[in-house]
C-alpha positions as a LaTeX table, in Angstrom:
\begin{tabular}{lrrr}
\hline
Residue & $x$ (\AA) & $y$ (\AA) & $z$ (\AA) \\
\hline
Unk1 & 13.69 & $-1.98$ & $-15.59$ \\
Unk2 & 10.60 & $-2.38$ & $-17.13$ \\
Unk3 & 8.08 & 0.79 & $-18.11$ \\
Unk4 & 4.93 & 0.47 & $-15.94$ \\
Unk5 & 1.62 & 1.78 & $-16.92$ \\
Unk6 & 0.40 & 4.82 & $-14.63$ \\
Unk7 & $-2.85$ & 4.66 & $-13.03$ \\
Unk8 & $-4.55$ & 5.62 & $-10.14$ \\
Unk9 & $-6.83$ & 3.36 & $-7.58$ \\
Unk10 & $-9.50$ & 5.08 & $-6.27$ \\
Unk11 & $-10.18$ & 3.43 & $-2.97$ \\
Unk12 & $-13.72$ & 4.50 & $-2.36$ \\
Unk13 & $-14.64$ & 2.67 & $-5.66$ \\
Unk14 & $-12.43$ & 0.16 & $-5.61$ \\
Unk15 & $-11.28$ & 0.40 & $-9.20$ \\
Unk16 & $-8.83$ & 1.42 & $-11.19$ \\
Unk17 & $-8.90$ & 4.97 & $-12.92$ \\
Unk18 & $-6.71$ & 6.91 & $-15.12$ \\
Unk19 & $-3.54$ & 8.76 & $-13.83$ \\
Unk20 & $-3.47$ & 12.44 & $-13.22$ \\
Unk21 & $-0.52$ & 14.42 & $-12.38$ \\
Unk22 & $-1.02$ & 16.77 & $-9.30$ \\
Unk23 & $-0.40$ & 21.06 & $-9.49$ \\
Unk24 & 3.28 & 20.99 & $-8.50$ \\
Unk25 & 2.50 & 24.30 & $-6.57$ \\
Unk26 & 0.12 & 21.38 & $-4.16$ \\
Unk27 & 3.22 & 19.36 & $-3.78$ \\
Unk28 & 5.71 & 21.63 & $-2.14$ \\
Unk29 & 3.78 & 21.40 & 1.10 \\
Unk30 & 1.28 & 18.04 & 1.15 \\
Unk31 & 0.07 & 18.08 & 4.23 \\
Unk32 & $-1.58$ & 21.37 & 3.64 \\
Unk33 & $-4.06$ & 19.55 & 1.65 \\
Unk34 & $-5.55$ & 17.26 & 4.09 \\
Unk35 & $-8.84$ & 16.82 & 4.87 \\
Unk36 & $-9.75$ & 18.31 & 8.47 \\
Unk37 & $-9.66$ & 16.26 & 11.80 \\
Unk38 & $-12.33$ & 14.78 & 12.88 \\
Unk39 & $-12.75$ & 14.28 & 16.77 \\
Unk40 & $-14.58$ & 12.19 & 19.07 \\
Unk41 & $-16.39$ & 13.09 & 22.10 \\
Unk42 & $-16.23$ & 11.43 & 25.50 \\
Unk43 & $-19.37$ & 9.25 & 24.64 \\
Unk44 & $-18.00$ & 8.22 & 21.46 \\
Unk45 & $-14.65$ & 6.89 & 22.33 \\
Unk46 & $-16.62$ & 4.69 & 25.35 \\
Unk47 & $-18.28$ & 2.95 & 22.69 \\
Unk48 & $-15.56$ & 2.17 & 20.29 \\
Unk49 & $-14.28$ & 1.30 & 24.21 \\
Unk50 & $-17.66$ & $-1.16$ & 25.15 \\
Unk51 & $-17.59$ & $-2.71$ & 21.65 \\
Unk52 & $-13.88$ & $-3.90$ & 22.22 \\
Unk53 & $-14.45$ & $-4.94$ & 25.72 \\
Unk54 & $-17.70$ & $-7.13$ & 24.52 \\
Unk55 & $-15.23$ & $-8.41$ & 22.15 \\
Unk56 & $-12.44$ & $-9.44$ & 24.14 \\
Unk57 & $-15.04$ & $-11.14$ & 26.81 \\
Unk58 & $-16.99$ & $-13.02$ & 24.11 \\
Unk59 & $-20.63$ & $-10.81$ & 24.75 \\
Unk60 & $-20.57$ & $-10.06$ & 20.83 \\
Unk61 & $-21.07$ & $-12.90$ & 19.71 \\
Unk62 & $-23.45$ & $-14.14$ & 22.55 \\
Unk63 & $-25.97$ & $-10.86$ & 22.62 \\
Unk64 & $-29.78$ & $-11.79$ & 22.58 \\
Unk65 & $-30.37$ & $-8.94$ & 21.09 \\
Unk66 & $-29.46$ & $-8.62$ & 17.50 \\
Unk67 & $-30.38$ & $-4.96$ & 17.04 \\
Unk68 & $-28.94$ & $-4.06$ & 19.73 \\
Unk69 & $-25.64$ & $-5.92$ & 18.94 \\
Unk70 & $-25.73$ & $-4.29$ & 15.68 \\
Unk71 & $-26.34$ & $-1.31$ & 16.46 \\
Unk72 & $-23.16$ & $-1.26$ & 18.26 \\
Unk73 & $-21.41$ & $-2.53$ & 16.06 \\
Unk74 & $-22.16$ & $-0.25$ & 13.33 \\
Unk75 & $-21.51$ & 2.57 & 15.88 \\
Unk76 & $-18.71$ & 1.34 & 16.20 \\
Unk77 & $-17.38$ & 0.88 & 12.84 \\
Unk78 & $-19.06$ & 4.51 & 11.53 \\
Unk79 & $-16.77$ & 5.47 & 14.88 \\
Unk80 & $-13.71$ & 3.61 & 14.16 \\
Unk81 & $-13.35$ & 5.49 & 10.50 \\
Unk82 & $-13.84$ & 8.87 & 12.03 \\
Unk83 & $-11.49$ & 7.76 & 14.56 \\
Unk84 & $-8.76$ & 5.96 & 12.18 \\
Unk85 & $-6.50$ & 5.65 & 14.72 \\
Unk86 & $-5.86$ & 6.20 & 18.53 \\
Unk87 & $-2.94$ & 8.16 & 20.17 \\
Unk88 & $-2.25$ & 4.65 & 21.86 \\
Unk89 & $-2.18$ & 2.70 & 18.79 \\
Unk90 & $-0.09$ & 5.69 & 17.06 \\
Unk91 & 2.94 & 5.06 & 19.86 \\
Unk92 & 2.51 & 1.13 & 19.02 \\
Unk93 & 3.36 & 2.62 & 15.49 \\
Unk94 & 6.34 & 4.37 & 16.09 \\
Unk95 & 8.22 & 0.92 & 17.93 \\
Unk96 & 7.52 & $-0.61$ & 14.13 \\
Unk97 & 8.62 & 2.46 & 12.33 \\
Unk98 & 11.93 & 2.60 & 14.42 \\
Unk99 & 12.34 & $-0.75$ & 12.76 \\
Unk100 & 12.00 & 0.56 & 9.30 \\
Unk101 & 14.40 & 2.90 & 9.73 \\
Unk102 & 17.00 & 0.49 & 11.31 \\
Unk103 & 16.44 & $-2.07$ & 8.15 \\
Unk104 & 16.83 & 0.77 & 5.75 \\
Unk105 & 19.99 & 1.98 & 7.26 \\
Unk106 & 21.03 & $-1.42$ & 6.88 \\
Unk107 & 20.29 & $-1.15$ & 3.25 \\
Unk108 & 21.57 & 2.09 & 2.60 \\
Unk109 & 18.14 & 3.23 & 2.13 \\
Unk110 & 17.04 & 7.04 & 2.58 \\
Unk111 & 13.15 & 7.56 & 2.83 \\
Unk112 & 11.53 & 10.23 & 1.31 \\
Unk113 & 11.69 & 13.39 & 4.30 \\
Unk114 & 7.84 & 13.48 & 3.63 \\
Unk115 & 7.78 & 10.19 & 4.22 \\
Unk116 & 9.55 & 10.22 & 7.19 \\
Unk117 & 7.43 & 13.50 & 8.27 \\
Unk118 & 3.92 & 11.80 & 7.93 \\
Unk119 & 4.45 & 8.45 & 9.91 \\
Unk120 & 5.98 & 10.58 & 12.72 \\
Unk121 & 2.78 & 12.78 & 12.78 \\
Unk122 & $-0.35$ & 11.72 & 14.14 \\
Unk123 & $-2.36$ & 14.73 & 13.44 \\
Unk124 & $-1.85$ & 13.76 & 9.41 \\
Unk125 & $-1.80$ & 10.32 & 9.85 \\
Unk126 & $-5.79$ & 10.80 & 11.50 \\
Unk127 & $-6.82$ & 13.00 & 8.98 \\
Unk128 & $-7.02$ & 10.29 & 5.81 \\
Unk129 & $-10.14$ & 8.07 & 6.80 \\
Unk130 & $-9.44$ & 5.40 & 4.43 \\
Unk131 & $-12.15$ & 2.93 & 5.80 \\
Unk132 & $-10.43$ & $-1.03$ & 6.45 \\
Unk133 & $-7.24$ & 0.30 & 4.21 \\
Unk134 & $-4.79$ & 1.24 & 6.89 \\
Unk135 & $-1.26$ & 3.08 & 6.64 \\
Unk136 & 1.13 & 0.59 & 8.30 \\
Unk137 & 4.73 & 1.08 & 9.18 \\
Unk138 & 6.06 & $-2.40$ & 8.32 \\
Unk139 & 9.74 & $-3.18$ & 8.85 \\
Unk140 & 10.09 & $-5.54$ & 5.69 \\
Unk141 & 12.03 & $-4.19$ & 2.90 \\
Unk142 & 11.17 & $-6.44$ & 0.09 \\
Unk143 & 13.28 & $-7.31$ & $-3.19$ \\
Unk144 & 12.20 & $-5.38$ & $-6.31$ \\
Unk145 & 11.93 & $-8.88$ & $-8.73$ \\
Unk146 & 12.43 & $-6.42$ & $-11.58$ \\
Unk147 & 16.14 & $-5.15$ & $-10.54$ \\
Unk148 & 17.53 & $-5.92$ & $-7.72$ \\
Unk149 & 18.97 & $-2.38$ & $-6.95$ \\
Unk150 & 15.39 & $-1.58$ & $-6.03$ \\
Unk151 & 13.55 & $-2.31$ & $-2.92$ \\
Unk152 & 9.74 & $-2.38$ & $-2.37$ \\
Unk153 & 8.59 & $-0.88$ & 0.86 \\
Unk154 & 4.61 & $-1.73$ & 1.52 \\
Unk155 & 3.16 & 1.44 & 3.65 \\
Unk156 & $-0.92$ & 1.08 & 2.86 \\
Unk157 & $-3.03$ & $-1.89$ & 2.12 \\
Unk158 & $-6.23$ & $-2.84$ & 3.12 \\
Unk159 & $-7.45$ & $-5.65$ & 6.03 \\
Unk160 & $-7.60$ & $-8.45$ & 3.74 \\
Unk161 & $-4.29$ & $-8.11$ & 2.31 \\
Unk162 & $-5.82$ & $-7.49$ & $-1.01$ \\
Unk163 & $-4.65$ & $-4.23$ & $-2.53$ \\
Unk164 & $-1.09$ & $-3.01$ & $-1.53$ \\
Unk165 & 0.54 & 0.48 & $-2.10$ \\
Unk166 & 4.55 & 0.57 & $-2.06$ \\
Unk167 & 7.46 & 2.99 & $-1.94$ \\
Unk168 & 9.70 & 2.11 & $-4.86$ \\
Unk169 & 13.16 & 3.46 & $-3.49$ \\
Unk170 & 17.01 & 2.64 & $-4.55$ \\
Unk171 & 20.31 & 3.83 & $-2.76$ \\
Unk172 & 20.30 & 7.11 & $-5.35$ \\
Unk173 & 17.41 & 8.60 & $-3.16$ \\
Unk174 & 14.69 & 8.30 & $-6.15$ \\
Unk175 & 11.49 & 7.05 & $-5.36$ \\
Unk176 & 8.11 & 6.52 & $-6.54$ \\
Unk177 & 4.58 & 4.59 & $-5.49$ \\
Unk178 & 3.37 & 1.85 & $-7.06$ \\
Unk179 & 0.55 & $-0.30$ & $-6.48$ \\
Unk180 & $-0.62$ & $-4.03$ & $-6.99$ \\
Unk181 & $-3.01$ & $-6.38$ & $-5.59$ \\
Unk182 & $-0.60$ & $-9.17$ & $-4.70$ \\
Unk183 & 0.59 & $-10.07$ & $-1.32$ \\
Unk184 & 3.72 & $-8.12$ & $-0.47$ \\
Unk185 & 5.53 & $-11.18$ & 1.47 \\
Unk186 & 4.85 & $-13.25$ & $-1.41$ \\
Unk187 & 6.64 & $-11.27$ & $-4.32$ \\
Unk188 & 9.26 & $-13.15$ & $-5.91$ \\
Unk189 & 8.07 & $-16.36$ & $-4.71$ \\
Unk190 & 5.82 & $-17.51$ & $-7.64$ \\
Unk191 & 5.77 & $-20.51$ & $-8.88$ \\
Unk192 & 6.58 & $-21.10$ & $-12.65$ \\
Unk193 & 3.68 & $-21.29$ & $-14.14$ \\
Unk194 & 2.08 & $-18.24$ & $-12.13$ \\
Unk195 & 1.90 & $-14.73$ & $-13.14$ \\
Unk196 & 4.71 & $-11.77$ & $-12.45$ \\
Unk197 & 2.73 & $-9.43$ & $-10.25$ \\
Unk198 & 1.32 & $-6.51$ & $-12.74$ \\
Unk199 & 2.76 & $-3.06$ & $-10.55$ \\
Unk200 & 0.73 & 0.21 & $-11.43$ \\
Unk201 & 2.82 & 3.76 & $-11.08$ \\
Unk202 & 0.54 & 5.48 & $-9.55$ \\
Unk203 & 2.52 & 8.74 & $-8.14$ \\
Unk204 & 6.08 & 9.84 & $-9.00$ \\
Unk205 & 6.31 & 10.94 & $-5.34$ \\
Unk206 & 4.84 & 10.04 & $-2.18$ \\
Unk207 & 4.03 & 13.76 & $-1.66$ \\
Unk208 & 1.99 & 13.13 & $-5.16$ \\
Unk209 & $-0.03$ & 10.61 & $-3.56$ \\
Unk210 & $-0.99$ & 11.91 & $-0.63$ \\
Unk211 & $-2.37$ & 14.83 & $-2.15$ \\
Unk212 & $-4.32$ & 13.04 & $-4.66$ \\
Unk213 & $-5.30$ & 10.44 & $-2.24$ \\
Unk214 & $-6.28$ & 13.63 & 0.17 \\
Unk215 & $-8.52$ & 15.29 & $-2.83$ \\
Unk216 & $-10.29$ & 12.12 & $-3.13$ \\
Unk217 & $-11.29$ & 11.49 & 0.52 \\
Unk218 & $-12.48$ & 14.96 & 0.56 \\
Unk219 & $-14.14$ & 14.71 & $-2.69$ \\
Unk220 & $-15.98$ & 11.12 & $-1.52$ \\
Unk221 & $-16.99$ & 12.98 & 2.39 \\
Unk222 & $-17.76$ & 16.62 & 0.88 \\
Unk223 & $-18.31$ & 17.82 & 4.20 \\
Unk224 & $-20.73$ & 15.55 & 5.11 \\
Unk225 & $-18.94$ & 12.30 & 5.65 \\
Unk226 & $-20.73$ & 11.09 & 9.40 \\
Unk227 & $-24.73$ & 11.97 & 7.65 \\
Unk228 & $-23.52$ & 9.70 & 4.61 \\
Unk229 & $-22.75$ & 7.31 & 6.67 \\
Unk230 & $-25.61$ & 6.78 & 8.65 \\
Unk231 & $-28.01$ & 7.43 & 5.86 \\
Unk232 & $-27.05$ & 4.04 & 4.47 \\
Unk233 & $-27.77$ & 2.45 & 7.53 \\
Unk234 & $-30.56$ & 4.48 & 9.50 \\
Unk235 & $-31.74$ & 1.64 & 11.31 \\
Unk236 & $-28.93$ & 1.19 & 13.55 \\
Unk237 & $-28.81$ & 5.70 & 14.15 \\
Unk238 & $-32.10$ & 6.47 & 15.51 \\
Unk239 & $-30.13$ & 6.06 & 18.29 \\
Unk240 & $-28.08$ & 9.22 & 20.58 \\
Unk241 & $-24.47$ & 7.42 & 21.64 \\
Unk242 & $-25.59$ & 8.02 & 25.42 \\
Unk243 & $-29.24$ & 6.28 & 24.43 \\
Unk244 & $-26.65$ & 3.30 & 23.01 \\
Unk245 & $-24.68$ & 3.07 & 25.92 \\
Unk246 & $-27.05$ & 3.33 & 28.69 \\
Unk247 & $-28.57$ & $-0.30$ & 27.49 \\
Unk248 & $-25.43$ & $-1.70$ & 28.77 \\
Unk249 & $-25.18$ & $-1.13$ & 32.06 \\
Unk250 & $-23.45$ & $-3.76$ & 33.47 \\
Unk251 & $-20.46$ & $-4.05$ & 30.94 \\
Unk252 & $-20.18$ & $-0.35$ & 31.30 \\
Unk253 & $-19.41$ & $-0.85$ & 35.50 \\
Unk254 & $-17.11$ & $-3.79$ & 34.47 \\
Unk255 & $-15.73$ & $-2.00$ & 31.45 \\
Unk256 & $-14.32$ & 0.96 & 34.16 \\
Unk257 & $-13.59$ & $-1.42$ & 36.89 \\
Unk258 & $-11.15$ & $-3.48$ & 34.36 \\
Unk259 & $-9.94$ & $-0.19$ & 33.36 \\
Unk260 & $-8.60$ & $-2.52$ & 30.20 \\
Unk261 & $-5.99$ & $-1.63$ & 28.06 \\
Unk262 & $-7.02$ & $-2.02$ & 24.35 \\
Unk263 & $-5.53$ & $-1.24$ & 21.43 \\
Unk264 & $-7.33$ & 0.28 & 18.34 \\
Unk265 & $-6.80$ & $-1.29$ & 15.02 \\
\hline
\end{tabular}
């Protein structure tokens, strides 16, 4: 198999930097490293709640108001980062999971116990706000084009499809991440006279990446992650969330009267 350069992608500037091994006193227990849990209040979670229901009844893209209708939606995104991901939308999680265990049975496939450990656990799942790149639990085990005694598993990527992060794993248990900004599903499919896919190392371990990937989310928020946030956009938080919500009325009647079931992405 071929040598791959090591690298690192730093995700909050979306570039790539150099490689850095992590302490290897950090790495016997990961999830120790985390950045701390962020929570929303009541108030919060209605709008993230409004914005969806606006969405799903077409009122977003008819407001009048285009402040307004900003201002929500940049709530609502500032919210939706904090948030990263609801209990609800953690249990849709685990159905897909259950399938990537059953295809890498099939395979004779063991993932890494820290693996394992983090998709099963919301509370570390909720504590890497990665923005629109989202941990996913996808069921595909894809072909390794470089050996075929290799399989890629994607776990992280971002919404566009983009930038993908993947467990490197083969039936003797080793495993390592590697990244690359080509389409998972179409590795291996390339025409002739397109490039191989380029793959960056970018952790030996997965307990190697989600430490460094943990330093640099607390490096980027330093504490003050929400203030940042809003300072780039004060227009739209001059605002309380109560002041926000009580200039929709009316959706917020319908919004408990439908008593909708939505799902957080």
């Amino acid at each position: 198999m071929k040598n791959y350069r090591k690298g690192w992608y730093n995700i909050d500037e979306r570039r790539e930097v150099p490689f850095r091994d992590i302490d290897a006193s950090k790495i016997k227990n990961p999830f120790n490293h985390l950045p701390e849990r962020l929570y929303l209040t009541e108030e919060e979670e209605e709008i993230i709640a409004l914005y969806y229901y606006r969405s799903e009844v077409g009122k977003n893209l008819k407001s009048k108001d285009t402040h307004l209708q900003n201002t929500l939606v940049f709530w609502y995104m500032m919210l939706y980062a904090k948030q990263v991901r609801s209990e609800k939308d953690f249990q849709w999680m685990q159905s897909d999971f259950l399938k990537t265990l059953k295809s890498c049975k099939e395979k004779e496939i063991k993932l890494p116990p820290s693996y394992l450990q983090f998709f099963q656990t919301y509370d570390f799942l909720v504590r890497l706000r990665t923005g629109d790149l989202r941990f996913i639990a996808s069921h595909q085990l894809a072909p390794f084009p470089d050996n075929k005694n290799y399989y890629l598993l994607p776990f992280f990527g971002d919404s566009q499809g983009f930038s993908w992060w993947y467990l490197l794993l083969n039936k003797s248990n080793e495993h390592c991440i590697l990244y690359n900004d080509y389409h998972w599903q179409d590795i291996g499919k390339q025409v002739s006279d397109e490039p191989e896919p380029e793959f960056i190392v970018c952790a030996d371990s997965f307990e190697k990446f989600i430490v460094r990937l943990a330093e640099d989310i607390k490096k980027q928020e330093e504490g003050q992650w929400e203030q940042k946030f809003k300072a780039r956009f004060p227009e739209y938080f001059n605002i309380s969330p109560l002041e926000l919500l009580e200039q929709f009325p009316e959706d917020r009647k319908l919004l408990k009267k439908d008593k909708l079931t939505i799902r957080y992405f």
